[in-house]
C-alpha positions as CSV (number, residue, x, y, z in Angstrom):
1,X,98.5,98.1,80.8
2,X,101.6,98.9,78.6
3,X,99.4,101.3,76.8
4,X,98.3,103.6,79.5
5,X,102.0,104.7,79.9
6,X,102.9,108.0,81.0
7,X,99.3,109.1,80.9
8,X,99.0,110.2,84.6
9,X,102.2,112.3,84.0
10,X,100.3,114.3,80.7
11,X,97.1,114.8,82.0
12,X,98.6,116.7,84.9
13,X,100.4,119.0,82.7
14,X,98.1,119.2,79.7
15,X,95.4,120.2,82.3
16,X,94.1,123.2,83.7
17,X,96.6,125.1,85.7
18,X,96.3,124.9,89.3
19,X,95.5,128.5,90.8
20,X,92.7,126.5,93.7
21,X,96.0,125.6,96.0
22,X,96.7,127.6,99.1
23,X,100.2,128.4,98.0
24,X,99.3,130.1,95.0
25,X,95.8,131.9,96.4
26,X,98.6,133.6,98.8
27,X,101.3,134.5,96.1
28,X,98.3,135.8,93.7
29,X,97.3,137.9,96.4
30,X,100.9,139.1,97.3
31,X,101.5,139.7,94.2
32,X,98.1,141.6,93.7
33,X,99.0,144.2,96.7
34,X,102.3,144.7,95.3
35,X,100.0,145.9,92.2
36,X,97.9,148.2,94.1
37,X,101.1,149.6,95.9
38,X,103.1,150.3,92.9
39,X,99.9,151.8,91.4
40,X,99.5,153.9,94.1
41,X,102.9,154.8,93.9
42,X,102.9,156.3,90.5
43,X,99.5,158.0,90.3
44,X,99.3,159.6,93.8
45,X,99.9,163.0,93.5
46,X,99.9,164.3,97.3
47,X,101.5,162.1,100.3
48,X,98.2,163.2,101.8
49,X,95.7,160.9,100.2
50,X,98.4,158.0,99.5
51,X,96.9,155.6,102.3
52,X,93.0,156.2,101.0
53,X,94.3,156.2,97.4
54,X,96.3,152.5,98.3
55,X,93.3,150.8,99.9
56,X,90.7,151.7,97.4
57,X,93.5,150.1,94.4
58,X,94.5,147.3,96.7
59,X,90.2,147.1,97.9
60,X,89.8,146.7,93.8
61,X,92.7,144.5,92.9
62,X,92.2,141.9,95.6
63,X,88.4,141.8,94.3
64,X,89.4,140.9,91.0
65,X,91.6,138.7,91.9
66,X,90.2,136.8,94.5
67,X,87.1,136.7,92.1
68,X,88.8,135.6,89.3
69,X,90.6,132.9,91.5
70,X,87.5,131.1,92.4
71,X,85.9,131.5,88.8
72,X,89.2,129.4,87.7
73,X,88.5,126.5,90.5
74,X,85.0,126.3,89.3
75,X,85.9,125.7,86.0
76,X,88.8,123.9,87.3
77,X,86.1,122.0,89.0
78,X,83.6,121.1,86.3
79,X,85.8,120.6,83.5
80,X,88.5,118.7,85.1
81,X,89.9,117.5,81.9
82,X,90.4,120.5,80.0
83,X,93.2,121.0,77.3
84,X,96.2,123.5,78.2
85,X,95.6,126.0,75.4
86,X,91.6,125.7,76.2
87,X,92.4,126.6,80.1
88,X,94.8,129.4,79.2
89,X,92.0,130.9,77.1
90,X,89.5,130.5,79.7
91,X,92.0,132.6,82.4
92,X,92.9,134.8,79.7
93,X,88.8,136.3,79.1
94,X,88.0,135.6,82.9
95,X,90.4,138.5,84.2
96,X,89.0,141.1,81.8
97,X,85.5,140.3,82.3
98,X,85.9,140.0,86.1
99,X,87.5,143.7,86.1
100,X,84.5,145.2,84.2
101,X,82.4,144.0,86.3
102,X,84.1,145.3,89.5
103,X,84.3,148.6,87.8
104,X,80.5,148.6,87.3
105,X,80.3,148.1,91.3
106,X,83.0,150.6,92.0
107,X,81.1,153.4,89.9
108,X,78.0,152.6,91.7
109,X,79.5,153.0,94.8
110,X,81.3,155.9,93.9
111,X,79.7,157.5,90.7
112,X,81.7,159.5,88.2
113,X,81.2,162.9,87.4
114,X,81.0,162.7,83.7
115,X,80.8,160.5,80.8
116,X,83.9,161.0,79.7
117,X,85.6,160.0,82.7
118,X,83.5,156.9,83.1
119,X,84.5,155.7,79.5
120,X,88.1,156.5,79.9
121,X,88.0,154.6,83.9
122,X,86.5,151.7,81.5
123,X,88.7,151.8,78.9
124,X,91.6,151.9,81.2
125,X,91.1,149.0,83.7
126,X,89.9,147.1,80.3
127,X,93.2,147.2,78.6
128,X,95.5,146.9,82.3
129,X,93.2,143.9,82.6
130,X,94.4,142.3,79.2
131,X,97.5,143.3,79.3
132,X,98.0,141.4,83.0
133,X,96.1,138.6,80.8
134,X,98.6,138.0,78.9
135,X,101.9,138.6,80.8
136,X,99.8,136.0,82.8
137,X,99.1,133.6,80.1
138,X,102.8,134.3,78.7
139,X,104.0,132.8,82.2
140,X,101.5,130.3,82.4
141,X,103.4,129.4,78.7
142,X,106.9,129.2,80.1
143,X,105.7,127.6,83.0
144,X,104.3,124.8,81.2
145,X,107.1,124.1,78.7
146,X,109.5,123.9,81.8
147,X,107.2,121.5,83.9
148,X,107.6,119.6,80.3
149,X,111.1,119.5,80.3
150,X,111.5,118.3,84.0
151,X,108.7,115.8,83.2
152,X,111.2,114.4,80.8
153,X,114.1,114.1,82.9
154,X,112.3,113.3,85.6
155,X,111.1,109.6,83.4
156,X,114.5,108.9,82.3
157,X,115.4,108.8,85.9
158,X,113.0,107.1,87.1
159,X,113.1,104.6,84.4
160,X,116.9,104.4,85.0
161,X,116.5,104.0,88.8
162,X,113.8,101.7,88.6
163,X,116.0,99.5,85.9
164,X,118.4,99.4,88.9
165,X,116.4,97.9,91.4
166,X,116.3,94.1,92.0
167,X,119.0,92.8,88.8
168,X,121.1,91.5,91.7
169,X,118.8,88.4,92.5
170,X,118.7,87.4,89.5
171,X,121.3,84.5,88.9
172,X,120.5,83.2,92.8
173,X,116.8,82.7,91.8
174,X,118.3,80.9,88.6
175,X,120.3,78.7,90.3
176,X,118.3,77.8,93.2
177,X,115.2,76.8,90.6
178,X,117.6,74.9,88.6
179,X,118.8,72.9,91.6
180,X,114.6,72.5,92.0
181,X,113.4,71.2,88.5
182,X,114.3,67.7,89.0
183,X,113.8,67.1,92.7
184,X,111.0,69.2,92.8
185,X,109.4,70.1,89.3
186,X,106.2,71.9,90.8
187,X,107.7,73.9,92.9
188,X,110.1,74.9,90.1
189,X,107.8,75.5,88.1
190,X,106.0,78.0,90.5
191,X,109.2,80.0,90.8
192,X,109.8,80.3,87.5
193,X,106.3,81.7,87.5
194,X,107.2,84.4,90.2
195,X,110.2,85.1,89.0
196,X,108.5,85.9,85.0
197,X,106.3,88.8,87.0
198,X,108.6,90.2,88.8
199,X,110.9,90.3,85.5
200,X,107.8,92.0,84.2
201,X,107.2,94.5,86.4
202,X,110.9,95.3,85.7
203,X,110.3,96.1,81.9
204,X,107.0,97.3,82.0
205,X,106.9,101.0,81.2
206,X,104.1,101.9,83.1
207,X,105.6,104.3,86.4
208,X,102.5,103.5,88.2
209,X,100.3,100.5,89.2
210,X,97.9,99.8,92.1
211,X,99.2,98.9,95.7
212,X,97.9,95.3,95.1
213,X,100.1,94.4,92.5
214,X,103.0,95.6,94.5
215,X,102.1,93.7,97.4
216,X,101.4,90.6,95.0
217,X,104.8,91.2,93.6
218,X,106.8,91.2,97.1
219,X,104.8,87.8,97.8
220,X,106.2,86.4,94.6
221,X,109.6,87.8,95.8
222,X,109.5,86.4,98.4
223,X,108.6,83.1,97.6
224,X,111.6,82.4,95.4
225,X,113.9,83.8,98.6
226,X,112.0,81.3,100.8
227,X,113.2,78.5,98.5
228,X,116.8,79.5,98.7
229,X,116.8,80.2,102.5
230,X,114.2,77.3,103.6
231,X,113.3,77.8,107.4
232,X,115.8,81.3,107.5
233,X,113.4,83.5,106.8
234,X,110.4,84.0,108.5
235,X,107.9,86.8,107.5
236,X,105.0,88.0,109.3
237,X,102.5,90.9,107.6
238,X,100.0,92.8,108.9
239,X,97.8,95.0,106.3
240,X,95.0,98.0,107.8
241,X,92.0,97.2,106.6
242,X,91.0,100.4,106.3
243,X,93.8,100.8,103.3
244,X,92.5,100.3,99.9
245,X,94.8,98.8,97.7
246,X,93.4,99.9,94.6
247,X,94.9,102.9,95.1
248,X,97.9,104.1,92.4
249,X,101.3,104.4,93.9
250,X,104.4,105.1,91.7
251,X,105.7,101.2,90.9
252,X,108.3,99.4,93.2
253,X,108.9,101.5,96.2
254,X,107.9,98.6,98.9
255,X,109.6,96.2,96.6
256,X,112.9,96.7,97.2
257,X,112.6,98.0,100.7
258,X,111.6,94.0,101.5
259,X,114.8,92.6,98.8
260,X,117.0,94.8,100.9
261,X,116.1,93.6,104.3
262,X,116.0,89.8,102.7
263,X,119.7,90.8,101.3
264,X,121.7,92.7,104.1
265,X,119.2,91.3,106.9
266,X,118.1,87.6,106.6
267,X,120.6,86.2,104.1
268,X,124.1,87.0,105.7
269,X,123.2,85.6,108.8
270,X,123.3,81.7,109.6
271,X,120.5,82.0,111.9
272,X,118.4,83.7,109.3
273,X,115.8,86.1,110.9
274,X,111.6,87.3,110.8
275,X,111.0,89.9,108.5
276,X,107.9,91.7,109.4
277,X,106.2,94.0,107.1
278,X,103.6,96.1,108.6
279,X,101.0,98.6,106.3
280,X,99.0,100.9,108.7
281,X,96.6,104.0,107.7
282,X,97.5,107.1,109.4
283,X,96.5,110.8,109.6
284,X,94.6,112.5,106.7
285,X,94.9,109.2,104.7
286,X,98.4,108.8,105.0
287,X,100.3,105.1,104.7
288,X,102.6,104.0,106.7
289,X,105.1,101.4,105.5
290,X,107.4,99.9,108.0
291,X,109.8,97.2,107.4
292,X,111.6,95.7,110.0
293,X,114.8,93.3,109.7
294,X,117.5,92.1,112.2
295,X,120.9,93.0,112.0
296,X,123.9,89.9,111.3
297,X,125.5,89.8,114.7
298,X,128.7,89.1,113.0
299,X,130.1,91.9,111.1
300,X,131.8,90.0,108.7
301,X,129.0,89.1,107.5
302,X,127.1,92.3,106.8
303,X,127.5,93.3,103.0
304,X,128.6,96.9,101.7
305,X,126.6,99.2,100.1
306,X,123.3,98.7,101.8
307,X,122.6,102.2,101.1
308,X,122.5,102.1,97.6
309,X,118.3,100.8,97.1
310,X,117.4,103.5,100.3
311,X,119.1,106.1,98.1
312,X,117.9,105.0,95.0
313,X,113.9,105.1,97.1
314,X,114.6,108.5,98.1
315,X,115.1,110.0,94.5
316,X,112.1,107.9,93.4
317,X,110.3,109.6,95.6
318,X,111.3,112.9,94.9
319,X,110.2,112.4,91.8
320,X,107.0,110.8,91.8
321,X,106.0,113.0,94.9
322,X,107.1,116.6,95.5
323,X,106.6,116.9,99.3
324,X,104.6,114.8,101.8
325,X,106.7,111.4,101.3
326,X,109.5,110.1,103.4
327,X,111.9,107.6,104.1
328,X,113.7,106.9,107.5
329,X,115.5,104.3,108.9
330,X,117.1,103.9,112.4
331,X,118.3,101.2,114.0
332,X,117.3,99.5,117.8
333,X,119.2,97.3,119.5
334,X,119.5,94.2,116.6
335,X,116.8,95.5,114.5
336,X,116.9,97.3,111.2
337,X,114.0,99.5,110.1
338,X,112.8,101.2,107.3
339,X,109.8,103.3,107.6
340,X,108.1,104.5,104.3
341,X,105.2,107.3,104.5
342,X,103.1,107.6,101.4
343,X,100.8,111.1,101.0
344,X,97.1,109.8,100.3
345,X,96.8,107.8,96.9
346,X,94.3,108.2,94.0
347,X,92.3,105.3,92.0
348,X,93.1,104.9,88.7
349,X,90.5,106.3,86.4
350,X,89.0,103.4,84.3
């Protein structure tokens, strides 16, 4: 699994650029109307004929535009795996050919007088056409190298944040199966078990892994705490069916959502507490994640710096997911609870 590293993380950026979202269908066509206008703007001669002038450029502009928009999502579509350099080719001969072939229409529509004007009208829009090519494909460039650079960053923190997560149980897991191997060998034995994958999932590179292993892993978490808290800590789950845990989700965000309501919830108190861990499908294939703790009645026994894993979940996922994830907690009556909501997941591609 080691050896799939990072892959997710290049294929997006090596790949095709993405012109098919709404966001940047509306800033192409912004930008394409500030085109017409500023054409407009220069060639017009007479304030007369500026509005005709301005729709028949912005009528032309929007046409090549939109029509070279969906020519990039089709082959966005059917060749989904395409190189950088290859898909900046592609743009860079769509936009040319798409404007001589909305000059042939526009000279049927409205024929020219002579030849000479024709060949000049074709000449022109050819070489405005390629030179928007490649101030296009010159962006595209920049763009790329700085989505490269934040890509980079971006891994050292989150190999940094996620080397941060769960060190602190550590040496109580160590203790409590060494107090285990001679009264109770098998059980001891099974913990060390637990505790080798979760120390695995720790120093794995991989930033991704299906929503099964993490679930496996907060079961094996959770069977070393029950060890060292016996009858305190009660858990309860409750998994949607209709969730498929196959899907990819960047590694360890439940995780230590669970060892911090096990650490600041269950394990201060003497009375211990149920920890009740609920997955439910939502709205356009959204997850829901909620965890729910109760709070130590006595304050002296609540621990400082409970905030530091919610932080540390926040940047993860800004990272892993630009919008459309979240984290919230709030607090009623006794009860702690963390509320995680996850964008729609992908399968791993074999």
């Amino acid at each position: 699994m080691a050896a799939n590293a990072r892959q997710p993380l290049r294929t997006t950026l090596d790949s095709m650029p993405d012109l098919c979202t709404p966001g940047s269908v509306l800033l192409l066509v912004v930008v394409g109307s500030l085109a017409a206008l500023v054409y407009t703007l220069i060639s017009t001669e007479s304030a007369s004929s500026f509005w005709l002038d301005f729709g028949l450029a912005l009528l032309f502009i929007q046409w090549v535009v939109l029509s070279s928009t969906v020519l990039c999502c089709v082959a966005r579509r059917y060749f989904p795996n395409s190189r950088f350099t290859g898909a900046v080719w592609l743009l860079f001969f769509i936009v040319p050919l798409v404007t001589l072939l909305a000059t042939v229409a526009s000279v049927r529509i409205s024929p020219v007088d002579s030849g000479d004007q024709m060949g000049w009208l074709f000449t022109r829009n050819l070489l405005i056409s390629v030179l928007v090519s490649l101030t296009f494909v010159r962006y595209l460039a920049l763009q790329q190298r700085w989505k490269q650079q934040v890509a980079a960053q971006a891994s050292a923190r989150m190999d940094a944040l996620q080397a941060r997560i769960h060190p602190h149980f550590l040496f109580n897991a160590l203790n409590t199966i060494t107090e285990l191997v001679h009264s109770r060998p098998i059980q001891a034995e099974e913990a060390l078990l637990d505790l080798s994958d979760l120390l695995r999932s720790g120093l794995r590179v991989d930033t991704e892994h299906a929503l099964q292993e993490e679930l496996e892993l907060i079961r094996s978490y959770l069977r070393i705490e029950s060890l060292r808290l016996g009858e305190r800590l009660e858990v309860s789950w409750s998994i949607d069916e209709r969730i498929d845990l196959s899907q990819v989700r960047p590694a360890l965000l439940i995780q230590p959502l669970v060892e911090n309501a096990v650490l600041h919830g269950i394990a201060p108190s003497a009375e211990g507490g149920r920890l009740a861990i609920r997955l439910d499908m939502i709205r356009f294939g959204r997850i829901r994640v909620t965890i729910e703790n109760p709070v130590p009645t006595d304050p002296s026994n609540r621990l400082s710096g409970n905030g530091t894993a919610l932080d540390n979940i926040r940047q993860r996922l800004e990272l892993a997911y630009e919008e459309g994830a979240q984290l919230k907690t709030d607090q009623v009556g006794q009860v702690f609870r963390a509320t995680l909501t996850l964008p729609p997941g992908r399968t791993r591609a074999s």
